[in-house]
Every structure is written in structure tokens, then in C-alpha cells.
C-alpha positions as CSV (number, residue, x, y, z in Angstrom):
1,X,-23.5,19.7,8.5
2,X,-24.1,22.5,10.7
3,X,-27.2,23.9,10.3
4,X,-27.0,26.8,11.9
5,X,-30.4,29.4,11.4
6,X,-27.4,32.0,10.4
7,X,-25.8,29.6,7.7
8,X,-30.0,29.0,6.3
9,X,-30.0,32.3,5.6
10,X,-27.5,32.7,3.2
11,X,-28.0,29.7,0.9
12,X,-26.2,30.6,-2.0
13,X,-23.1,30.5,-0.1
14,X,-21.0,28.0,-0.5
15,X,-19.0,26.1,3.0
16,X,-16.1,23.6,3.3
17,X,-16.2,21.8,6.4
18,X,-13.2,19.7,7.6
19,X,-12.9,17.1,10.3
20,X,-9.7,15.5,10.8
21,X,-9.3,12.0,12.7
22,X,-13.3,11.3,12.7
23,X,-13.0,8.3,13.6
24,X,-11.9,9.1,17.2
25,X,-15.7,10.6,17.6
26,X,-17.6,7.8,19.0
27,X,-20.5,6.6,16.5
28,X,-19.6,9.5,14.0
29,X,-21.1,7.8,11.0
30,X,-24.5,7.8,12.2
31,X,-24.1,11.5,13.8
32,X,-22.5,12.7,9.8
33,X,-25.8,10.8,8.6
34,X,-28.0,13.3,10.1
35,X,-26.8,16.2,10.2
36,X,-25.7,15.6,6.5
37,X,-29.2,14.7,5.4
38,X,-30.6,18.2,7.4
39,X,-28.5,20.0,5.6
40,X,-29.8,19.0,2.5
41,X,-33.1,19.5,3.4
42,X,-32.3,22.9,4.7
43,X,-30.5,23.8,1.0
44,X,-27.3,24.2,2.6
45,X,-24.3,24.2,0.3
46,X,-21.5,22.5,2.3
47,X,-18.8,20.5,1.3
48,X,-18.0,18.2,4.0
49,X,-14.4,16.5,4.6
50,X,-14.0,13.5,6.8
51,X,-10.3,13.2,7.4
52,X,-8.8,9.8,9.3
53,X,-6.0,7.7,9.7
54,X,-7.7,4.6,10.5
55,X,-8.7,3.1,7.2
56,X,-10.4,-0.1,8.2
57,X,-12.9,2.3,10.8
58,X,-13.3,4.9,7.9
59,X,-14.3,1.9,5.6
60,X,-16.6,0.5,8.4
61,X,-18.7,3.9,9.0
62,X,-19.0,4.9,5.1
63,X,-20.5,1.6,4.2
64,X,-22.8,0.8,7.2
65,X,-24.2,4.6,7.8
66,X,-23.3,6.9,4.8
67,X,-23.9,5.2,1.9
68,X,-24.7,7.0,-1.3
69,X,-23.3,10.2,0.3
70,X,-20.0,10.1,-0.3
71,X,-16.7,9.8,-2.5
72,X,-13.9,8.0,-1.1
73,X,-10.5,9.2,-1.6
74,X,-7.8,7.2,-0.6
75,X,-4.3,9.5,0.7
76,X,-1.8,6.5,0.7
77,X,2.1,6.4,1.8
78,X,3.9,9.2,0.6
79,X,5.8,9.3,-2.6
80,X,9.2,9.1,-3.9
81,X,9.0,12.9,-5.0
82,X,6.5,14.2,-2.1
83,X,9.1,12.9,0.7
84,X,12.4,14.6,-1.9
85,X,10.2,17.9,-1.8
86,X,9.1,18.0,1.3
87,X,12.4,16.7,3.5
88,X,15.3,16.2,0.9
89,X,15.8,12.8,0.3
90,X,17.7,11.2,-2.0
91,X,16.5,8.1,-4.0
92,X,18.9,5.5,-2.0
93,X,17.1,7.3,1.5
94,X,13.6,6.8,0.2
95,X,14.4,3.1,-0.7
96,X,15.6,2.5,3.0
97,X,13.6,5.1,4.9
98,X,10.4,5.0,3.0
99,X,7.5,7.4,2.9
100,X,6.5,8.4,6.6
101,X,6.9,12.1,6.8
102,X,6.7,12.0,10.7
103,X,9.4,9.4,10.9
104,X,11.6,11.7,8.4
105,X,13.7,14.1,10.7
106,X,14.9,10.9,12.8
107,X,17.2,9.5,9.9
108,X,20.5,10.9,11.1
109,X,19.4,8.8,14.4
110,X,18.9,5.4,13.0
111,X,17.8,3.3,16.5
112,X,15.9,6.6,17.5
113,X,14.3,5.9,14.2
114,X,13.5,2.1,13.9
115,X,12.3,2.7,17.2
116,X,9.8,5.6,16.2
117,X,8.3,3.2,13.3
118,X,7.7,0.4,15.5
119,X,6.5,1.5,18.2
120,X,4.8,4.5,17.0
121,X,3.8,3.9,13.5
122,X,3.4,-0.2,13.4
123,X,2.3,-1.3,16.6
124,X,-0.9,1.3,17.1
125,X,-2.2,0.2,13.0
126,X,-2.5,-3.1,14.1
127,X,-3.5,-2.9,17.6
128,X,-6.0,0.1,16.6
129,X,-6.6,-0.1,13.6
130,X,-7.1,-4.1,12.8
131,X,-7.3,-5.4,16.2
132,X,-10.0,-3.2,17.7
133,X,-11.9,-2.8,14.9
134,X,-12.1,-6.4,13.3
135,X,-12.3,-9.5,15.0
136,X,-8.7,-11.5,14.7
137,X,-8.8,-14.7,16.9
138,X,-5.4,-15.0,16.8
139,X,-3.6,-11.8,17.1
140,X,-0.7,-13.4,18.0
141,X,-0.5,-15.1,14.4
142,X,-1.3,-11.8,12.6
143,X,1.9,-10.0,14.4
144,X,4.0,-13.0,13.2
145,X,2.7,-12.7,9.9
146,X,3.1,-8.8,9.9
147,X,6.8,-9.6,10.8
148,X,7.5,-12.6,8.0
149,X,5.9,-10.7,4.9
150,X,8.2,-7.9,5.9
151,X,11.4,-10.4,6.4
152,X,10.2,-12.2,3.2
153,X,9.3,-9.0,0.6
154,X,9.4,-9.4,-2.4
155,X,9.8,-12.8,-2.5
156,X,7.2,-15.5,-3.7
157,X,6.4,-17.4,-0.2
158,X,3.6,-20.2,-0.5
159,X,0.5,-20.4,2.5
160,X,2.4,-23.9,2.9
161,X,5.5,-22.6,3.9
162,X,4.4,-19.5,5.8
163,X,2.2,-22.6,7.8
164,X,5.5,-24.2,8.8
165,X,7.2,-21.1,10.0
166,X,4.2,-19.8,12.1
167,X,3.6,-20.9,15.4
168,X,-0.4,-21.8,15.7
169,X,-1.1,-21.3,12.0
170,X,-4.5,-23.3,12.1
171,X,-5.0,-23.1,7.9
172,X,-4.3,-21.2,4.4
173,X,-7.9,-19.4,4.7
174,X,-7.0,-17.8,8.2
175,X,-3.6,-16.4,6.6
176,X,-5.1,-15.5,3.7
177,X,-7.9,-13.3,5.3
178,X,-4.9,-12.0,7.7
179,X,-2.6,-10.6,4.7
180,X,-6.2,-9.0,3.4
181,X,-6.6,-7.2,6.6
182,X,-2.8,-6.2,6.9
183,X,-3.1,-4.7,2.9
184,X,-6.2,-2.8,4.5
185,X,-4.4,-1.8,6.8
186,X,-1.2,-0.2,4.3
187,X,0.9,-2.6,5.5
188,X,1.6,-5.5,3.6
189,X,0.2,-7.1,0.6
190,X,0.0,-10.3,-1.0
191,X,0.1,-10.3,-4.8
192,X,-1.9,-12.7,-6.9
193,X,-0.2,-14.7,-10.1
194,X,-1.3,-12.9,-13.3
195,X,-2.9,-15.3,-15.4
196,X,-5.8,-15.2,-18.1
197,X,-8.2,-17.1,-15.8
198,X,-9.6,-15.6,-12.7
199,X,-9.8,-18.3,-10.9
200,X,-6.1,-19.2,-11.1
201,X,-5.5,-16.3,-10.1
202,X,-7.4,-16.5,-6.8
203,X,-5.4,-20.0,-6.4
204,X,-2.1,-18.8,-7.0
205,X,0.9,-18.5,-5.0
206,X,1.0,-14.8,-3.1
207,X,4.1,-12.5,-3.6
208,X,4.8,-10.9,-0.5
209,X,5.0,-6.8,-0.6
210,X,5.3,-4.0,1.8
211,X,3.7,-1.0,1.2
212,X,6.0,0.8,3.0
213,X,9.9,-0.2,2.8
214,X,10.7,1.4,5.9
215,X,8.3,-1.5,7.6
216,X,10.9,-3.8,6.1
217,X,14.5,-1.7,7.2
218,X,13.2,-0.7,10.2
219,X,12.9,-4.5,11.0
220,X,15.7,-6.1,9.2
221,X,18.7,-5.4,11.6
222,X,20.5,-3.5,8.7
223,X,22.1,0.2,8.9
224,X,21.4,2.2,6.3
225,X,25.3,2.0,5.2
226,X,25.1,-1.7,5.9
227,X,21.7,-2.1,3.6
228,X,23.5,-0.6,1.0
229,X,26.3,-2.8,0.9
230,X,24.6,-5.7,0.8
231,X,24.1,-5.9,-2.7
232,X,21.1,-8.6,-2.6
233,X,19.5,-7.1,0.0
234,X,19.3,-4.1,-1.2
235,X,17.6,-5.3,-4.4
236,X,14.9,-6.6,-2.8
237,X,14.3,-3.5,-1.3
238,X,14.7,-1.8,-4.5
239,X,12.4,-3.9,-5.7
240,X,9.8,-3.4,-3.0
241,X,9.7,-0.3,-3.3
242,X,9.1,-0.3,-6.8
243,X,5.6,-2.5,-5.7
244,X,4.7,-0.5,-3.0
245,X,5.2,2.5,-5.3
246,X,3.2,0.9,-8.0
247,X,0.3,-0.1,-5.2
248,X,0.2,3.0,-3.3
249,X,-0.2,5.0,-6.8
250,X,-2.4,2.8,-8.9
251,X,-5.9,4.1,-9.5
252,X,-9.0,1.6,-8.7
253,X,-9.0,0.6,-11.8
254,X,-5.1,-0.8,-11.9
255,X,-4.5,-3.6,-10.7
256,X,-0.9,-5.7,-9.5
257,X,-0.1,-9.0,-10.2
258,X,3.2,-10.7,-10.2
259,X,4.3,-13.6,-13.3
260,X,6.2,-16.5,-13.2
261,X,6.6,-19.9,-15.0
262,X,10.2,-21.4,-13.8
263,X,12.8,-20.5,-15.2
264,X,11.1,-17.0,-16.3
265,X,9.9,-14.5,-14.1
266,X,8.3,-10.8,-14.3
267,X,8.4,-8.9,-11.5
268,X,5.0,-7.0,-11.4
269,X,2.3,-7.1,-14.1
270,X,0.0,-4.2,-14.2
271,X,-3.8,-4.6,-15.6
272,X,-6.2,-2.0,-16.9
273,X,-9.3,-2.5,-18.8
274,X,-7.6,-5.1,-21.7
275,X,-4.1,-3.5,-21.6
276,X,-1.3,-4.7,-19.5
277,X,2.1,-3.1,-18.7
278,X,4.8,-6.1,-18.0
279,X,8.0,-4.7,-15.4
280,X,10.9,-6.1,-14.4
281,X,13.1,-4.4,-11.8
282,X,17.0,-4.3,-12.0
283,X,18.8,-3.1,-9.2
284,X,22.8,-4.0,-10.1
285,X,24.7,-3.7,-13.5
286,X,23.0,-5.4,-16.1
287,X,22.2,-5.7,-20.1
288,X,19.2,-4.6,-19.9
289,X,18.2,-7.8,-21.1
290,X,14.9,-9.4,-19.5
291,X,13.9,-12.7,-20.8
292,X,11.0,-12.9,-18.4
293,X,9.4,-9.9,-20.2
294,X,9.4,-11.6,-23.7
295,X,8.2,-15.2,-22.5
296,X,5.5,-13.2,-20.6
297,X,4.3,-11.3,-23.9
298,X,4.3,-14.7,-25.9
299,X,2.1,-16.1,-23.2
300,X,-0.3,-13.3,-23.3
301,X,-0.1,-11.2,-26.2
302,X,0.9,-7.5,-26.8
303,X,1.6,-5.3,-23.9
304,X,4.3,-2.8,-22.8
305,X,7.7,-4.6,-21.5
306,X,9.6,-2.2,-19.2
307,X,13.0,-2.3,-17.9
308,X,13.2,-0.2,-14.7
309,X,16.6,0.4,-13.2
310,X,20.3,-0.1,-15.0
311,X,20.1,-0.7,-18.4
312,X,16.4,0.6,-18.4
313,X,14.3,3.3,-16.7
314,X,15.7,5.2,-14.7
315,X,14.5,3.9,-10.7
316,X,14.1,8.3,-9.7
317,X,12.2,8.4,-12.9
318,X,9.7,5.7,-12.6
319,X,9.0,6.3,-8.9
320,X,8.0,9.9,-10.3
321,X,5.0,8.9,-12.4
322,X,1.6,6.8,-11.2
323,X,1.1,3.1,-12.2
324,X,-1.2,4.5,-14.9
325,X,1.4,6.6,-16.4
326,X,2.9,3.8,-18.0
327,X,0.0,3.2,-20.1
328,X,0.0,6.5,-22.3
């Protein structure tokens, strides 16, 4: 990218560049465009690396300037095992506390901690990072949004019902097209209904999920002691973490759905190619027993049924292993 008169005359040696937070660099794409396509001509051997934390910017420049040039790899939240590694958490402080490594040596200071994920993790990815970069005409509705998928994880909401709880809703398309940009963002995201027909999928009933379950304690008014103790509470955020785990790891080709025809439920389906991996989460004592998972396999056929949590997989174990793990 720097085609220096002193790098063209070495050509057989081979460069890494690096570039971290590109997308503070006013029109970067187009400036990457040119110097990338000079170095070619010039038979330079560089590797380049764009590095940025504003996804929906990143997205924007690769598409519009550098297409054909590039290989996009996506660094989500940080896992189970990289946030035990790096900082010593146990499992029951990565279900409350999540995946932000910067937010990690504020735990033993709970408010000093909600505080730092509001105000400096939350509120600059949707004023920067949405708001700036795509054009929301009513911000106001997106925040509330943001605020009631994190209340509301893991839980099966309809547009109609999030329409009576919002203030100046306007319609389903508008909240639909606000919970794509928020999943964008690494925030929150809406799962579709598996079902065999694509359509009904499209038209089904969202799920509600964060992709981050400290956006969900950070907000809930809950101590980490008091989450705990609340025994239903605390398996929904069991249980959203096991969805943003399953999200955040999944390769392109996975993808998540939630199941459910009343009385039975599955809490998340995962599809690849033909094959499909049915899960249900259980977060208290239990038999093991999920009669979701069998109704679900004599709707659709053979697939894997998994049991994650008492009576099943262990929950340390299956937050250790990607989403397409559970396909081998």
C-alpha cells in the first residue's frame, strides 16, 4: 500500500501492513483503493490489514470502494474461554458480565461497571456507529428498542406488542429494519421461526437476543448476587448467553433460528447446508427430559437434539466449542 521506490526494489519480499480503527481516516476506502491497486501494479507483495470497530462503516467502505479486493473477517464478542484465559472468569461471571475485555477489571465495582458499558461501550455504537453512519429517522425509537430487546431477551416478543410499548412506533417494517441495524451493530438480534418454508420464516414471530449479556445486566437493575438468586432471571440469561454464544461463533454458513408450536418449544435451531442441530437450554434441576426436541424432530426429520445445561451438556462445555462444532 506503500509504494515506496525502496520497497520496489526488493519484490520478492514479502510485507504485512496493519491499520487499526481505519475508519476514523476520512474517505479511507477510496484512499486503500489506490494505493492497493499501485501496489499491484508495482509487484509489491503486501499483505494489508484493515482493523476497525465500527462495523456498519467497515461494511459501507468494503462494498462501495474495495470490492473484489478483500476478505472480510468478522472478530465478534469475546468468548466464554477467551474472557476465563485472559481475565479469570468463572462461568456464572461470564453469564452476568459478558464478553467486553475492557469492561473486565471493573467487576469488583459493579455501578463503576454498568456505568462503563453504557456510557462507554453502548451509547458511542449506536450514536457512532448506527446513527452517523445510517440514516434512522427516529433515533429516539431505536434507543427504546435497544433498551426493550435487552429487557425482553430471550423471550419471543411480536412487532405487535413491541408497537404498543413504544412511544412513536409508526409500523412493523420500521422496527424490523431497526433490530437489523442493531444486530449490525453486535447488539441485539431478532431470531426468525425455523420452519421448512422461507417465506414463513421471514413472517414469523422474532425472538429477541443479545449478543452480549452484559447489555442485558448492565441494564436490568440486578447485582450480580441478586441476578443469581433470582432463579428465573437468571435463566434467561443463561439462556442468552447460550444464543449470543451460538451467534457470535457461527460461521457464515450457520445459521439461528428459534422453534415453537404451543405447547412445545426449542430454544435455538441451528441450520447448515441440509443438517440441523436442535438445542434446548436448561438452567435449574431437571430430567433432562425435552419434549420440544422430539416434537421438533417429528416435524422435520433427523437432526441432532441437544440438552445443554443440568441433565445434559455441560453449559462451560458448550460455550467452549463453535456453533459448527455440534455438527461433527
Amino acid at each position: 500500500m506503500a509504494s515506496q521506490s525502496s520497497l520496489s526494489e526488493v519484490p520478492d519480499t514479502k510485507f504485512v501492513l496493519v491499520l487499526d480503527e481505519i475508519q476514523k481516516i476520512p474517505n479511507w476506502s477510496e484512499t486503500v483503493k489506490g494505493l492497493w491497486d499501485a501496489d499491484r501494479a508495482s509487484n509489491l507483495h503486501m499483505h494489508v490489514v484493515l482493523l476497525g470497530s465500527s462495523p456498519l462503516l467497515m461494511q459501507k467502505g468494503l462494498t462501495e470502494s474495495l470490492a473484489g479486493r478483500y476478505e472480510l473477517i468478522r472478530l465478534g464478542h469475546w468468548s466464554y474461554t477467551e474472557m476465563q484465559e485472559a481475565f479469570d472468569f468463572n462461568l456464572d461471571e461470564y453469564i452476568y458480565f459478558g464478553g467486553y475485555p475492557g469492561a473486565a477489571s471493573l467487576i469488583r465495582d459493579e455501578p463503576r461497571w454498568r456505568d462503563y458499558v453504557r456510557a462507554s461501550l453502548v451509547e458511542p455504537n449506536i450514536e457512532k456507529d448506527i446513527l452517523l453512519m445510517t440514516r434512522v429517522d427516529k433515533p429516539a425509537l431505536l434507543k427504546q428498542l435497544f433498551r426493550m430487546g435487552c429487557e425482553y431477551s430471550g423471550q419471543i416478543l411480536s412487532y405487535t406488542k413491541m408497537l404498543g410499548q413504544l412511544q412513536d412506533a409508526g409500523n412493523t417494517v420500521t422496527l424490523a429494519h431497526y433490530l437489523e441495524l442493531l444486530s449490525n451493530a453486535g447488539l441485539i438480534t431478532a431470531l426468525q421461526k425455523y420452519a421448512g418454508q422461507q417465506h414463513r420464516r421471514r413472517a414469523s414471530v422474532p425472538k429477541l437476543n443479545v449478543l452480549n449479556t452484559a447489555l442485558m445486566s448492565s441494564g436490568s437493575g440486578y447485582s450480580f448476587a441478586q441476578a443469581q438468586a433470582d432463579r428465573t432471571w437468571w435463566g434467561r440469561l443463561v439462556e442468552s448467553a447460550v444464543g449470543a454464544h451460538l451467534h457470535n461463533s457461527g460461521q457464515a454458513e450457520c445459521r439461528l433460528y428459534y422453534w415453537r408450536e404451543s405447547p412445545r418449544e426449542v430454544d435455538f435451531v441451528i441450520e447448515h447446508g441440509n443438517r440441523l442441530v436442535a438445542i434446548e437450554v436448561k438452567s435449574g434441576p431437571s430430567s433432562g427430559h425435552a419434549p420440544g426436541l422430539e416434537a421438533f424432530a417429528a416435524a422435520f426429520g433427523e437432526c441432532r437434539k441437544l440438552v445443554v445445561g443440568d441433565g445434559g451438556i455441560p453449559l462451560a462445555e458448550f460455550l467452549s466449542y463453535p456453533a459448527a462444532h455440534w455438527f461433527d
